[in-house]
C-alpha positions in Angstrom: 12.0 61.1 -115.2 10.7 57.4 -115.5 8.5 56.7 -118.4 5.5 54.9 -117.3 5.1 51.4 -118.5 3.3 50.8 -122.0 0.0 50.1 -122.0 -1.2 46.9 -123.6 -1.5 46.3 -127.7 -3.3 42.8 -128.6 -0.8 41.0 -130.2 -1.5 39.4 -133.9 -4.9 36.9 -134.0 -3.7 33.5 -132.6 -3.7 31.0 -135.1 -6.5 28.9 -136.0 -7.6 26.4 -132.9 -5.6 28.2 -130.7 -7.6 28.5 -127.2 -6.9 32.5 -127.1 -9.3 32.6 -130.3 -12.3 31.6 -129.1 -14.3 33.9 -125.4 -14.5 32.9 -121.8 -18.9 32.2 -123.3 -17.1 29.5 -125.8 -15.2 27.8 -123.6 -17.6 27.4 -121.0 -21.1 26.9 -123.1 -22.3 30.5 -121.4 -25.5 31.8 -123.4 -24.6 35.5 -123.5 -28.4 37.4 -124.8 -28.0 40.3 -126.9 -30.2 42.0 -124.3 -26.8 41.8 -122.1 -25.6 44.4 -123.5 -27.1 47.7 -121.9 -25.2 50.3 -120.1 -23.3 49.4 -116.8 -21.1 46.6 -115.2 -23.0 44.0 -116.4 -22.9 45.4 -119.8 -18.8 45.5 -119.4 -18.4 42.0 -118.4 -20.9 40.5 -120.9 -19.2 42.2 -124.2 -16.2 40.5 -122.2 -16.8 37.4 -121.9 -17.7 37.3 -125.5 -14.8 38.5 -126.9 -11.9 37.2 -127.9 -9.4 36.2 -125.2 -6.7 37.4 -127.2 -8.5 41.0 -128.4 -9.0 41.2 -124.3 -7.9 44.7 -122.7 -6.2 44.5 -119.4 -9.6 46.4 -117.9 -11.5 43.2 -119.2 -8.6 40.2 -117.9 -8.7 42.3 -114.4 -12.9 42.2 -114.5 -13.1 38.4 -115.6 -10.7 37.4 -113.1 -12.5 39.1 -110.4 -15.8 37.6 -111.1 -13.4 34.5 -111.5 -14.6 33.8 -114.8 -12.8 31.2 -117.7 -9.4 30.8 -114.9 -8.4 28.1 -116.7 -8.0 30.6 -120.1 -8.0 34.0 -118.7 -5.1 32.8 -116.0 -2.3 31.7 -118.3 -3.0 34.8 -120.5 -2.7 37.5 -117.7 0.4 35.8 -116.9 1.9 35.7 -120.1 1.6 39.4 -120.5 2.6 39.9 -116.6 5.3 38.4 -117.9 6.5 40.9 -120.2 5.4 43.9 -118.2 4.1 43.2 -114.5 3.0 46.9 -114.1 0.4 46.4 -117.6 -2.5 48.5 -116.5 -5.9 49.3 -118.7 -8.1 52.1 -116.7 -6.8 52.0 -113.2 -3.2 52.6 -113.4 -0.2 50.0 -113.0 -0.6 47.1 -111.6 -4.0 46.7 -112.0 -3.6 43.3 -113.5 -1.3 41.9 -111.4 -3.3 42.7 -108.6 -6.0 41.0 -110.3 -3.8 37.7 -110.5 -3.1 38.2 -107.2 -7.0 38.0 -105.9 -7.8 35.0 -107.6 -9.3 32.8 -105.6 -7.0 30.2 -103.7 -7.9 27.0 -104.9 -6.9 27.8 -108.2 -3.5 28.4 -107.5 -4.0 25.1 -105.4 -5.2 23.0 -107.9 -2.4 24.8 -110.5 1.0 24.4 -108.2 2.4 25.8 -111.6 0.5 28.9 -113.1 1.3 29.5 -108.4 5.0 29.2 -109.4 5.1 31.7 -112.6 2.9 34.4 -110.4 5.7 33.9 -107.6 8.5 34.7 -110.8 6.4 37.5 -111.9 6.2 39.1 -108.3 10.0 38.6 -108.3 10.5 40.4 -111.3 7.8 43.3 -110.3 9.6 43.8 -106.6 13.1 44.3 -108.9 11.2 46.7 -111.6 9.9 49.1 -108.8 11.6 51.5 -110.5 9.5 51.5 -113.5 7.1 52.8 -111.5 6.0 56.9 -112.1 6.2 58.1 -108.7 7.1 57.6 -104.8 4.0 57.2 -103.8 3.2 54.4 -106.5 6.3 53.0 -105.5 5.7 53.0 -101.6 1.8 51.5 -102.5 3.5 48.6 -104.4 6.3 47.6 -101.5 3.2 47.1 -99.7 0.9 45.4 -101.6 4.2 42.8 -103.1 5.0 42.1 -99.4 1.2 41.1 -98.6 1.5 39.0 -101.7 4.3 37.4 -100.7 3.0 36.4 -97.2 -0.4 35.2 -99.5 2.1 33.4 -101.6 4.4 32.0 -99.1 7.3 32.9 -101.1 
């Protein structure tokens, strides 16, 4: 039996004026009001874009990036810990993030020929760690959604 990949542990505080310290509000001179946080979706991604980028869960990275919030911080962090584990999940099983990644709107990864070029690496290293993966029917899901990110990513 496979054991299912970890799920993510925030690493140590950055240290001090390191970007990961300070929230996607910070960065980008967002007013969050207290009011903000009330029940629902809106409550979920204000407490996350005040947070910490480093204290982040992989439920928050995944939100952020969808609403395609703070990229230029929230990008490089997703991909460092794709890096380490490209199935990471938070609430909706593996995968979730890198999916996430993978949704990001194009002219990022345009304007970031780079951050393009460590995604294509970590799809690489996700298509050879299938096996990582709990079940066949995981497994089968993930061949397809690699191959339409490789057609996305022209790799």
């Amino acid at each position: 039996m496979v054991t299912p990949p970890p799920r993510f542990v925030p690493p140590p505080p950055p240290p001090p004026g390191d970007p990961r310290g300070r929230s996607v509000a910070e960065h980008e001179g967002l007013v969050i009001d207290p009011g903000a946080y009330e029940l629902g979706s809106q409550a979920w991604l204000s407490r996350a874009l005040v947070s910490p980028i480093w204290q982040l869960g992989v439920q928050d990275l995944r939100l952020l990036l969808g609403h395609g919030r703070g990229l230029a911080w929230l990008v490089p962090e997703a991909l460092a810990r794709l890096g380490k584990n490209p199935w990471v999940e938070g609430d909706r099983g593996p995968g979730e993030l890198l999916l996430a990644a993978c949704t990001v709107d194009a002219g990022y990864w345009e304007a970031h020929p780079e951050r393009r070029a460590e995604l294509a690496d970590i799809l690489r290293d996700a298509q050879a760690r299938l096996g990582e993966l709990p079940d066949e029917p995981t497994r089968t899901h993930w061949r397809e959604e690699l191959a339409i990110a490789r057609d996305s990513f022209a790799m």
